[in-house]
PDB file of N, CA, C and O in Angstrom:
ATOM      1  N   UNK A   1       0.838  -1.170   0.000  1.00  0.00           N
ATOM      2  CA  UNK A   1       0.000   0.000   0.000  1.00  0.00           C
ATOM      3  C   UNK A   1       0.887   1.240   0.000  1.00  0.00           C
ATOM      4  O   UNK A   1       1.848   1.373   0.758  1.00  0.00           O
ATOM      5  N   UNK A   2       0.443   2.259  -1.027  1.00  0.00           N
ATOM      6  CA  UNK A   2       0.905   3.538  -0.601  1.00  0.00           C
ATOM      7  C   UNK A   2       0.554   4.469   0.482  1.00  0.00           C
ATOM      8  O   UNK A   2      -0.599   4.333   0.892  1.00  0.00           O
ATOM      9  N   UNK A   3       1.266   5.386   1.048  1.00  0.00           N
ATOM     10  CA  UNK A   3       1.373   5.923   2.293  1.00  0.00           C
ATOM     11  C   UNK A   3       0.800   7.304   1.658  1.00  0.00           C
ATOM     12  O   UNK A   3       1.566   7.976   0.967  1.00  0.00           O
ATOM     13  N   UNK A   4      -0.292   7.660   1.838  1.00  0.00           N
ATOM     14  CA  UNK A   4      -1.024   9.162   0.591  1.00  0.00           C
ATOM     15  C   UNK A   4      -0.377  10.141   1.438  1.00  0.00           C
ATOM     16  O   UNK A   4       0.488  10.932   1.065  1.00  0.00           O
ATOM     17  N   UNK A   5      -1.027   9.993   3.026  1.00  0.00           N
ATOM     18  CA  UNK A   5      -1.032  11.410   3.514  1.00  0.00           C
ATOM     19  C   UNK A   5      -1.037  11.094   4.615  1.00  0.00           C
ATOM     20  O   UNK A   5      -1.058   9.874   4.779  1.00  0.00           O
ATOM     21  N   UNK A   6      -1.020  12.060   6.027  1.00  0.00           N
ATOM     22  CA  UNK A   6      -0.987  12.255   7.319  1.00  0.00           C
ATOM     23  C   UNK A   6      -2.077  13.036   7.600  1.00  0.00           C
ATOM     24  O   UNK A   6      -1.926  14.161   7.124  1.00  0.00           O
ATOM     25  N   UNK A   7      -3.225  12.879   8.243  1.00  0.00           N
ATOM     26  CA  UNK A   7      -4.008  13.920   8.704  1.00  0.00           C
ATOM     27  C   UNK A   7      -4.260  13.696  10.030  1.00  0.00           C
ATOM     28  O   UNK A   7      -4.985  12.787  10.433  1.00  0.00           O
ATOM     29  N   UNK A   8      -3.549  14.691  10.904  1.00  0.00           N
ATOM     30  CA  UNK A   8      -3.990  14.762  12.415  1.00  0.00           C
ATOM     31  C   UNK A   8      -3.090  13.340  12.628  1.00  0.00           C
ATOM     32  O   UNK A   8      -1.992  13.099  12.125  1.00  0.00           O
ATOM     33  N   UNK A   9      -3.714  12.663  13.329  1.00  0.00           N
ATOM     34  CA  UNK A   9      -3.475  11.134  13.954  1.00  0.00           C
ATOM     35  C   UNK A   9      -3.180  10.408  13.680  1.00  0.00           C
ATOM     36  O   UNK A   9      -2.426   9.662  14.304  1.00  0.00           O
ATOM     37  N   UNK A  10      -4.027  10.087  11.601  1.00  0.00           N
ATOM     38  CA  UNK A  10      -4.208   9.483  10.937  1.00  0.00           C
ATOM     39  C   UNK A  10      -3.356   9.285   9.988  1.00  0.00           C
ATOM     40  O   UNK A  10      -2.987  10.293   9.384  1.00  0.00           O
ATOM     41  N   UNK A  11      -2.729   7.804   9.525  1.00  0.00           N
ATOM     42  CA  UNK A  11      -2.322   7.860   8.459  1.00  0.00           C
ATOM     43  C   UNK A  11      -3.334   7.386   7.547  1.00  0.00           C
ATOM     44  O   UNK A  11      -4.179   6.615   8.001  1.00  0.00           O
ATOM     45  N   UNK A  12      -3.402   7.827   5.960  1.00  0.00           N
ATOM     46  CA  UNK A  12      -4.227   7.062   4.856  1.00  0.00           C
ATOM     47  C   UNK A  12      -2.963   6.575   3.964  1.00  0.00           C
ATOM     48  O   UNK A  12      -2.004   7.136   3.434  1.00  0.00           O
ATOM     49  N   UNK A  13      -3.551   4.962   4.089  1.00  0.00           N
ATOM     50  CA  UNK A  13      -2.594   4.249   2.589  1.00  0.00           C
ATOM     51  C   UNK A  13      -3.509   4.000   1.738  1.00  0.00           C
ATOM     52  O   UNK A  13      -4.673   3.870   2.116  1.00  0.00           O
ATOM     53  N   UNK A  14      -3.196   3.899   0.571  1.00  0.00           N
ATOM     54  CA  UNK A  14      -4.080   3.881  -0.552  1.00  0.00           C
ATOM     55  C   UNK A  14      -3.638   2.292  -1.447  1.00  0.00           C
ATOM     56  O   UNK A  14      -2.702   2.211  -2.241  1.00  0.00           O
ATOM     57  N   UNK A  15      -4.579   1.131  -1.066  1.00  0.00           N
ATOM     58  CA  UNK A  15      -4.018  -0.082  -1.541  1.00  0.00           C
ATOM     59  C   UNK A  15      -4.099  -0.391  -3.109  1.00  0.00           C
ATOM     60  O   UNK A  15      -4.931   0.242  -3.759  1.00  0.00           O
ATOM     61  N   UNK A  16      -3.444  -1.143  -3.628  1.00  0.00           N
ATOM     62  CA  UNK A  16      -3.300  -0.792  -5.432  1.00  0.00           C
ATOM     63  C   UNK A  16      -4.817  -1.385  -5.980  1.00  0.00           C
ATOM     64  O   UNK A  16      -4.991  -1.123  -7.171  1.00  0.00           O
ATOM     65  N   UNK A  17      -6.247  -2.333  -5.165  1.00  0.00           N
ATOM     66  CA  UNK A  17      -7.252  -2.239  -5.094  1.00  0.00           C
ATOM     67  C   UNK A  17      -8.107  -1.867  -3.772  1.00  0.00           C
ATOM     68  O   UNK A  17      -7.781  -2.186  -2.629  1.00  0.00           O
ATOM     69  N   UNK A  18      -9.194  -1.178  -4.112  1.00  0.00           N
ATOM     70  CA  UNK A  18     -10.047  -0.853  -3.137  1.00  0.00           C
ATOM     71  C   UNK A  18     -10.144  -0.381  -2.235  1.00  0.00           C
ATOM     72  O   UNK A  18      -8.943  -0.361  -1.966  1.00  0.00           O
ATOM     73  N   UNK A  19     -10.725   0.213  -1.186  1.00  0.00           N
ATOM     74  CA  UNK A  19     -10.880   1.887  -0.194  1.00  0.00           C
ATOM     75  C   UNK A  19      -9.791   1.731   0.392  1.00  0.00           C
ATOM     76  O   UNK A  19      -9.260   0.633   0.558  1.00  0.00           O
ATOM     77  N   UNK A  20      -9.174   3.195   0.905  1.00  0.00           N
ATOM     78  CA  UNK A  20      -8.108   3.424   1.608  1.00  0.00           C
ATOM     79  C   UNK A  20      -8.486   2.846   2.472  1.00  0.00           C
ATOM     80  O   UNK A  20      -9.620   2.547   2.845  1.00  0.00           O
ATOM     81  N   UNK A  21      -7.159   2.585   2.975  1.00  0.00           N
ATOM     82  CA  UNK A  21      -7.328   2.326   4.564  1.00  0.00           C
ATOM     83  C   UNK A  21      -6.529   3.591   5.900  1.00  0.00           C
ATOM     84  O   UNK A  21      -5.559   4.297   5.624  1.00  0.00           O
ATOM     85  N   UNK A  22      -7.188   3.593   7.183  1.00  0.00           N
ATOM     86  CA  UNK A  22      -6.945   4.882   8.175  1.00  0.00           C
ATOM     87  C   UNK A  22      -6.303   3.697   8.852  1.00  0.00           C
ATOM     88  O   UNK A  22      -6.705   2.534   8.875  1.00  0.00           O
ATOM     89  N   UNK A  23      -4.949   4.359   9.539  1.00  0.00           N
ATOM     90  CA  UNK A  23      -4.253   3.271  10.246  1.00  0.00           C
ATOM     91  C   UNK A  23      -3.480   4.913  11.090  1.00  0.00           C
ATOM     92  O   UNK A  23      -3.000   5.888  10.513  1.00  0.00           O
ATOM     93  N   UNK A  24      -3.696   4.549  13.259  1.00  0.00           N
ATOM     94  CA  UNK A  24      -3.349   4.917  13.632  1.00  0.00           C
ATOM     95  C   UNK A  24      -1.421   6.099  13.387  1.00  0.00           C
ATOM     96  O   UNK A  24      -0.423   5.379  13.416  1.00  0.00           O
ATOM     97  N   UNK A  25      -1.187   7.413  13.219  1.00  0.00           N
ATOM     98  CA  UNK A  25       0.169   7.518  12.971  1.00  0.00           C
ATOM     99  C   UNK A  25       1.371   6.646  14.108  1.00  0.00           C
ATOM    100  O   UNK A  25       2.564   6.380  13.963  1.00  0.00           O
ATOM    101  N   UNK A  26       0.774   6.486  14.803  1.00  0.00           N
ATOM    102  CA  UNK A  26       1.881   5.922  16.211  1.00  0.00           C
ATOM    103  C   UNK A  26       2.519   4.252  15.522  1.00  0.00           C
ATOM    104  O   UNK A  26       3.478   3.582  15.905  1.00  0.00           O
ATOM    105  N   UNK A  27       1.751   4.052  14.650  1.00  0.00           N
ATOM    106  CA  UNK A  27       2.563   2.823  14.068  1.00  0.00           C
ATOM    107  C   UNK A  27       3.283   2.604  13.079  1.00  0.00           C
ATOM    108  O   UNK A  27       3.910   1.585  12.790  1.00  0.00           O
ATOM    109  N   UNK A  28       3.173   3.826  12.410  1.00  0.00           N
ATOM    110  CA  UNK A  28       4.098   4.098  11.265  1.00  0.00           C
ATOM    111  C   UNK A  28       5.919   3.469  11.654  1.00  0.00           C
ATOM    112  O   UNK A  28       6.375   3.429  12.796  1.00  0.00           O
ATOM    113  N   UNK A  29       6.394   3.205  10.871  1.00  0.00           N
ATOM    114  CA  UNK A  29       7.780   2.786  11.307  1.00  0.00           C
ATOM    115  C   UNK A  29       8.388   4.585  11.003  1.00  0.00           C
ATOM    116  O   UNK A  29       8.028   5.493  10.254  1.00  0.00           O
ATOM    117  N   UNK A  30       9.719   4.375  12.289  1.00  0.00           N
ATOM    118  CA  UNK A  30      10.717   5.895  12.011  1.00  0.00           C
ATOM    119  C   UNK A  30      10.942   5.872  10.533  1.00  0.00           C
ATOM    120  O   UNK A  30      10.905   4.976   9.690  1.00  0.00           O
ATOM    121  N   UNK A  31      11.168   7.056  10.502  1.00  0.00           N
ATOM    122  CA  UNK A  31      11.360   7.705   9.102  1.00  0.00           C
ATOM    123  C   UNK A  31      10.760   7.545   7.754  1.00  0.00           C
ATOM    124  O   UNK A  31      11.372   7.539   6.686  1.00  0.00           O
ATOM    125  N   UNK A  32       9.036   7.370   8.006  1.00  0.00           N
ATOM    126  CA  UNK A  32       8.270   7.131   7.390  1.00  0.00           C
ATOM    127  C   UNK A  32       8.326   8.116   5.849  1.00  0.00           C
ATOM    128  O   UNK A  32       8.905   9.203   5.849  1.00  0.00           O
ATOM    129  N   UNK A  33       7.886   7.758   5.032  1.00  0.00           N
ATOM    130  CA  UNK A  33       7.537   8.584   3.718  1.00  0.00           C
ATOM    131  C   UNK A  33       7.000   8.550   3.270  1.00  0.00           C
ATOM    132  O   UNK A  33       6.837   7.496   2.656  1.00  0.00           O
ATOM    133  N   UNK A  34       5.854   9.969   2.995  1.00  0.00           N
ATOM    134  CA  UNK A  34       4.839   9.851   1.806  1.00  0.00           C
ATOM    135  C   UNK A  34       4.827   8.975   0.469  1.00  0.00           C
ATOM    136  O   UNK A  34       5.861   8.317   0.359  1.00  0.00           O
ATOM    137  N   UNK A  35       4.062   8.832  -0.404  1.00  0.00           N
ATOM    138  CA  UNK A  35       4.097   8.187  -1.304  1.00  0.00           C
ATOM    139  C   UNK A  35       4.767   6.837  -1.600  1.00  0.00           C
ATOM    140  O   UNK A  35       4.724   6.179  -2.639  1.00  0.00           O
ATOM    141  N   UNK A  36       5.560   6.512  -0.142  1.00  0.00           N
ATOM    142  CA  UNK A  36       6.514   5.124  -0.758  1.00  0.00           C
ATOM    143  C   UNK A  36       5.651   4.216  -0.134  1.00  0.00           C
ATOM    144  O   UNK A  36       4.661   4.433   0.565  1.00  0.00           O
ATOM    145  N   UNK A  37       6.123   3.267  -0.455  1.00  0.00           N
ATOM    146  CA  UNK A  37       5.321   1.736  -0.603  1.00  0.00           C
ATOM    147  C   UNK A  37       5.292   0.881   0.803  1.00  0.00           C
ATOM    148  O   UNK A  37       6.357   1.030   1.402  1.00  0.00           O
ATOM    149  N   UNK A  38       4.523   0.172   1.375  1.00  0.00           N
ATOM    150  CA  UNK A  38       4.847  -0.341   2.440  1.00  0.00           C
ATOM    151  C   UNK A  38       4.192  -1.815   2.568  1.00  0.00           C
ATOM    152  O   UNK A  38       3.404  -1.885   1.625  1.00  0.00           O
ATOM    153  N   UNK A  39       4.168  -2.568   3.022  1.00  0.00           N
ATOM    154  CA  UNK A  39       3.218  -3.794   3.462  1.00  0.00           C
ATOM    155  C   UNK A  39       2.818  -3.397   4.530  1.00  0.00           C
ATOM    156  O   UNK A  39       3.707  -3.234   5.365  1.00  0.00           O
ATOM    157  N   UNK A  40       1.670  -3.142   4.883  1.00  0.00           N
ATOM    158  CA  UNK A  40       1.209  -3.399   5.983  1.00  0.00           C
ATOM    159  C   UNK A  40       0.150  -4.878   6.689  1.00  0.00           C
ATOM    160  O   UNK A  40      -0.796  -5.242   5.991  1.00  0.00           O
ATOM    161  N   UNK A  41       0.324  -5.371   7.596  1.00  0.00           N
ATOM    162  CA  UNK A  41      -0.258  -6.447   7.720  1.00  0.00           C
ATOM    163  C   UNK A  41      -0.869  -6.433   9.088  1.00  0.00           C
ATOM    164  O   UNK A  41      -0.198  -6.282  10.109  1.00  0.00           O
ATOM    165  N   UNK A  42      -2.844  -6.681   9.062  1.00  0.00           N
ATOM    166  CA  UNK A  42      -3.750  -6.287   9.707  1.00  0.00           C
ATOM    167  C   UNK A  42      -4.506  -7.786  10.018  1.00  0.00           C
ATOM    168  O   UNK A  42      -5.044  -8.512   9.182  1.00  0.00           O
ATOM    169  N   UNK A  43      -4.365  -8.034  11.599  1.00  0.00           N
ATOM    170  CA  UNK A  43      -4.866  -9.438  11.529  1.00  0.00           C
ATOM    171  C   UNK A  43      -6.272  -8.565  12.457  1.00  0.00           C
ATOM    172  O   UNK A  43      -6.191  -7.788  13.408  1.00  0.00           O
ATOM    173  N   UNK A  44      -7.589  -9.122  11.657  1.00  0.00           N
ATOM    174  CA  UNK A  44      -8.901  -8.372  12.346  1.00  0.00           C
ATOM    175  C   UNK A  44      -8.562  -7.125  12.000  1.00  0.00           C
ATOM    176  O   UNK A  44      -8.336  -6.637  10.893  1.00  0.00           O
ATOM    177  N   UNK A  45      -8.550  -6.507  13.449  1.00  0.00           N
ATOM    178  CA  UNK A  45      -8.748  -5.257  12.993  1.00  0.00           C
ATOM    179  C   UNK A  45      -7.510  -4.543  13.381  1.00  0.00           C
ATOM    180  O   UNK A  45      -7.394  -3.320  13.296  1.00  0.00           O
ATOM    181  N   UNK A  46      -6.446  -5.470  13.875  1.00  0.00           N
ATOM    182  CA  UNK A  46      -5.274  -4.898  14.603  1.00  0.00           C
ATOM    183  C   UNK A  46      -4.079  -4.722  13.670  1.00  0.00           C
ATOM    184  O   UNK A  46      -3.716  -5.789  13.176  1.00  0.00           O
ATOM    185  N   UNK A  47      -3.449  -3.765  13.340  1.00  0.00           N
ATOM    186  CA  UNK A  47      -2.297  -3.809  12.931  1.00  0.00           C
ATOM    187  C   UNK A  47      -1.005  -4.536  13.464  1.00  0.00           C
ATOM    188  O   UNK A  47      -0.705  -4.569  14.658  1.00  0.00           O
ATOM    189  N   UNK A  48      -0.166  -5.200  12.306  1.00  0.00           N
ATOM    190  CA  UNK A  48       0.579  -6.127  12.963  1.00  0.00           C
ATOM    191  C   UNK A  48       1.688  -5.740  13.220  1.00  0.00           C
ATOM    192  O   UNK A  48       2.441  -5.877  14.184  1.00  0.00           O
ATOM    193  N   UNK A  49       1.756  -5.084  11.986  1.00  0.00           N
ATOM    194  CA  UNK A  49       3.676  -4.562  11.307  1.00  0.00           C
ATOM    195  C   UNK A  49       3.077  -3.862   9.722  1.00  0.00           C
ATOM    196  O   UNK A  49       2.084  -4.234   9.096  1.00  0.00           O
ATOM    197  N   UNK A  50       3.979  -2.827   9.383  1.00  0.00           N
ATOM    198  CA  UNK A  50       4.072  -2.233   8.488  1.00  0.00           C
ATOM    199  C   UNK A  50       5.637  -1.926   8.415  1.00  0.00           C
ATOM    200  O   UNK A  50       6.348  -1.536   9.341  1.00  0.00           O
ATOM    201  N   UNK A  51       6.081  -2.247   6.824  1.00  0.00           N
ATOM    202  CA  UNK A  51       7.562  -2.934   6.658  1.00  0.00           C
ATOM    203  C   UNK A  51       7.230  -1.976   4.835  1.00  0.00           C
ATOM    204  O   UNK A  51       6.442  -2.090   3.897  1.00  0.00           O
ATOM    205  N   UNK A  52       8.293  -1.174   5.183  1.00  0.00           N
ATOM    206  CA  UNK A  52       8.734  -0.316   4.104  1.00  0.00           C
ATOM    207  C   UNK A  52       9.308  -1.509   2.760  1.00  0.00           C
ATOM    208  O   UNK A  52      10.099  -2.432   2.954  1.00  0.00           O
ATOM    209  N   UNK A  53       8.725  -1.197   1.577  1.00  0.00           N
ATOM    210  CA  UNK A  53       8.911  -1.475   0.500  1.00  0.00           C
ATOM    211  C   UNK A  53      10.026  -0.915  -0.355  1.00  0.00           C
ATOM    212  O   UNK A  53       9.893  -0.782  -1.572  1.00  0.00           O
ATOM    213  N   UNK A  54      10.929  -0.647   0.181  1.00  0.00           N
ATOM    214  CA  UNK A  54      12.029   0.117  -1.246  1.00  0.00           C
ATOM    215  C   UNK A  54      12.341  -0.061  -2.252  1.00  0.00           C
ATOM    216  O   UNK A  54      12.548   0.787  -3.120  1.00  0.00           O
ATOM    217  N   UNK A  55      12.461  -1.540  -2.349  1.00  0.00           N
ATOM    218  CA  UNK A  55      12.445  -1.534  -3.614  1.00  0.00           C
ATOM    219  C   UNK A  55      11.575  -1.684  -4.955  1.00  0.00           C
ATOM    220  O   UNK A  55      11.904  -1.666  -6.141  1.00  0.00           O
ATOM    221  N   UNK A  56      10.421  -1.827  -4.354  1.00  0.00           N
ATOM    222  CA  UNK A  56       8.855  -2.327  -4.908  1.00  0.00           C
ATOM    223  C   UNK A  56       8.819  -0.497  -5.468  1.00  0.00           C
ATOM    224  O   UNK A  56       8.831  -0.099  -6.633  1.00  0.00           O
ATOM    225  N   UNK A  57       8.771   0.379  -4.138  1.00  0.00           N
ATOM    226  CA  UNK A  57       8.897   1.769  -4.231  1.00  0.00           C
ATOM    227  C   UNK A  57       9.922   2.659  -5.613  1.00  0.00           C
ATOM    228  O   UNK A  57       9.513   3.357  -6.541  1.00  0.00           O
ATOM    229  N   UNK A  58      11.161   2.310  -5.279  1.00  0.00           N
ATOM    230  CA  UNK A  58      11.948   2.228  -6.657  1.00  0.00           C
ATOM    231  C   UNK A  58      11.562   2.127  -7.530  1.00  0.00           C
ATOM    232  O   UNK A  58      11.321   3.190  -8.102  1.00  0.00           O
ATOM    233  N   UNK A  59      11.235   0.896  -8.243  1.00  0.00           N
ATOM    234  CA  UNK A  59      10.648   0.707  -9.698  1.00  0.00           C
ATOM    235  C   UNK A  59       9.267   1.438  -9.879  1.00  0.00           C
ATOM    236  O   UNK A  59       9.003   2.052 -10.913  1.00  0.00           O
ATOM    237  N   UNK A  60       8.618   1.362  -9.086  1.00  0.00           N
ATOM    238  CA  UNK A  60       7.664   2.029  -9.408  1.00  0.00           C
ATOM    239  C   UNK A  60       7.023   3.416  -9.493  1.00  0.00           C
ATOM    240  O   UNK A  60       5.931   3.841  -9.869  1.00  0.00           O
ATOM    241  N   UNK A  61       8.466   4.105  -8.846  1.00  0.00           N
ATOM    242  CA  UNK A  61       8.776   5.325  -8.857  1.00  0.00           C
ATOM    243  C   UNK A  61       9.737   5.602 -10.503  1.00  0.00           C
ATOM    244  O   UNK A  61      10.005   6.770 -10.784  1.00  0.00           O
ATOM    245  N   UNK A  62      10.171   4.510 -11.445  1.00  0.00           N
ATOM    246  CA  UNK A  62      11.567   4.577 -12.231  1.00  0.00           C
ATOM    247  C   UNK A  62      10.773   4.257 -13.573  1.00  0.00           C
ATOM    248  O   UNK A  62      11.256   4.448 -14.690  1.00  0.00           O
ATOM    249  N   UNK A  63       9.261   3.653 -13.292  1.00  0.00           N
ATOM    250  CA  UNK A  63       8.123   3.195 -14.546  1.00  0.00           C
ATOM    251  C   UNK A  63       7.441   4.074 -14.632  1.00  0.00           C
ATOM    252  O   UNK A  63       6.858   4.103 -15.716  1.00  0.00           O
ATOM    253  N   UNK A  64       7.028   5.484 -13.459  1.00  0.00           N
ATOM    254  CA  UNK A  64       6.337   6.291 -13.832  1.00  0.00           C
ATOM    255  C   UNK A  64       7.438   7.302 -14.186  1.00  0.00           C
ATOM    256  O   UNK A  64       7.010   8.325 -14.719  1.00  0.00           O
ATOM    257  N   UNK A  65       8.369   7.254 -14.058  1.00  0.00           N
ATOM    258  CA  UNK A  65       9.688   7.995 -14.514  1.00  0.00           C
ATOM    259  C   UNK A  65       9.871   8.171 -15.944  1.00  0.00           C
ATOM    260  O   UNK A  65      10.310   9.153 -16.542  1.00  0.00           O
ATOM    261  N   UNK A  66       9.428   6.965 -16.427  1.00  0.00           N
ATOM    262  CA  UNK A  66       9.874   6.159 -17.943  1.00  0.00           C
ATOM    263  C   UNK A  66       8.658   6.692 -18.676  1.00  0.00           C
ATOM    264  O   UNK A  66       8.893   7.343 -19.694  1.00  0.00           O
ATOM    265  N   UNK A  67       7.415   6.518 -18.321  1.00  0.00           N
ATOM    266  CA  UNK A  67       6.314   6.787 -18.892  1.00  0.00           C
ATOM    267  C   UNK A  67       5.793   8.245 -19.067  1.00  0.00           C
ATOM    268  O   UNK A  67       4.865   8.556 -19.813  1.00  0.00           O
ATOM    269  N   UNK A  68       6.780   9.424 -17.984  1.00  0.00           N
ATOM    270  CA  UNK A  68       6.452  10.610 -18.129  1.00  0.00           C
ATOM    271  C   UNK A  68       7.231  10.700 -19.573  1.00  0.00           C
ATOM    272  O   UNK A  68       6.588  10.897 -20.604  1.00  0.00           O
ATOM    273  N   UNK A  69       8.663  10.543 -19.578  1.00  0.00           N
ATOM    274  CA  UNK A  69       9.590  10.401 -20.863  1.00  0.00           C
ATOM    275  C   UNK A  69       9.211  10.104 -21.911  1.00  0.00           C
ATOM    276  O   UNK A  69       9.672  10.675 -22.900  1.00  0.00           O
ATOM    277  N   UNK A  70       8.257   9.122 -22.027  1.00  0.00           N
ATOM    278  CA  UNK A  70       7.610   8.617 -23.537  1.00  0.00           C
ATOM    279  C   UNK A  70       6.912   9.528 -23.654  1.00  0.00           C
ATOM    280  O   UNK A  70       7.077   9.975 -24.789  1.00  0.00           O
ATOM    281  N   UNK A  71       5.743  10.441 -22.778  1.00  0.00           N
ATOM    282  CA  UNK A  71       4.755  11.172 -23.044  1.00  0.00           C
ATOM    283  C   UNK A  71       5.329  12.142 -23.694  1.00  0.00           C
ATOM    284  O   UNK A  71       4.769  12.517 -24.723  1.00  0.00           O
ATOM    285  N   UNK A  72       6.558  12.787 -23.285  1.00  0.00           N
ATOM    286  CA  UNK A  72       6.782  13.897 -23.674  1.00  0.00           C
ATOM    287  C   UNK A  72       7.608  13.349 -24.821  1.00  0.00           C
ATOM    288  O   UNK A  72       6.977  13.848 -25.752  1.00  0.00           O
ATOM    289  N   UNK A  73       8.511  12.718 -25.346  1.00  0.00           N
ATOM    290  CA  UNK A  73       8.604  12.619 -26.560  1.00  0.00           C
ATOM    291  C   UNK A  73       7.672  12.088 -27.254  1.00  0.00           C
ATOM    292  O   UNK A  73       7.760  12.646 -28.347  1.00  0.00           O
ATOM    293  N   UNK A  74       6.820  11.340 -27.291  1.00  0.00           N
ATOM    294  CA  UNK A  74       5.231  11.921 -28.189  1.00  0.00           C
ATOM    295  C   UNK A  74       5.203  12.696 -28.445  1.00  0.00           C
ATOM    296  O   UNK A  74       5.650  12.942 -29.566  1.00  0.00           O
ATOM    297  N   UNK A  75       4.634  13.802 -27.601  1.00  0.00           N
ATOM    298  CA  UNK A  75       3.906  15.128 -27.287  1.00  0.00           C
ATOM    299  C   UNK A  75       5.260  16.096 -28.249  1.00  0.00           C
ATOM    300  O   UNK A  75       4.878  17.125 -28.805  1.00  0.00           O
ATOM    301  N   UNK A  76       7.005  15.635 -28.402  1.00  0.00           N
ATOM    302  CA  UNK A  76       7.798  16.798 -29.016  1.00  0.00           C
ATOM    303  C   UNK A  76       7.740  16.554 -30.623  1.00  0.00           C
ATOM    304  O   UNK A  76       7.975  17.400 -31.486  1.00  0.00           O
ATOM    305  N   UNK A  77       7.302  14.940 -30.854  1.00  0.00           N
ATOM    306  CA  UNK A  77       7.319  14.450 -32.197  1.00  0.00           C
ATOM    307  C   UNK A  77       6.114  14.884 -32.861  1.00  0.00           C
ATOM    308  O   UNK A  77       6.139  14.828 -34.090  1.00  0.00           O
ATOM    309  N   UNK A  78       4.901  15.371 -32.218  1.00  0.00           N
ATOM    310  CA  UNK A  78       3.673  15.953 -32.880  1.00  0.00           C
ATOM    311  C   UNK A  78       3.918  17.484 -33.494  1.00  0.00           C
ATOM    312  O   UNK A  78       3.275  18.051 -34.377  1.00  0.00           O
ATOM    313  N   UNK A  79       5.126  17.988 -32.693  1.00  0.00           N
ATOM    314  CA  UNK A  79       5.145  19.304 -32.853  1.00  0.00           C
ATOM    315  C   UNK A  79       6.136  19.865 -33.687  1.00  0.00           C
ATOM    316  O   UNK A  79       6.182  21.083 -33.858  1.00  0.00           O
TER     317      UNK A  79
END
């Protein structure tokens, strides 16, 4: 899941299907970061562990990297 935002208390991750999920901030691991990737794992209703993704985060930070690049050479070859 991605890590969207912080509001107040709250963290929101945004899973790659279906509604965010609100997960207390006090469980975030140190040196948390917006937008990067994490597992989080929820047995019921309890959070278990949430375990930073870096390298999942990486590529998928390096494919939307790649895909801004194609857009815009499209977008210079029309013109």
């Amino acid at each position: 899941m991605m890590l969207e935002e912080i509001e107040g208390e709250q963290a929101r991750f945004i899973p790659d299907e279906g509604l965010p999920i609100h997960i207390a901030k006090d469980y975030l691991p140190e040196n948390y970061q917006i937008g990067e990737l994490y597992e989080v794992t929820i047995a019921g209703e309890q959070v278990v562990a949430i375990a930073p993704l870096k390298e999942e985060t990486q590529k998928r930070l390096a494919k939307m990297k790649q895909k801004r690049v194609n857009l815009l050479n499209k977008k210079n070859k029309k013109d």
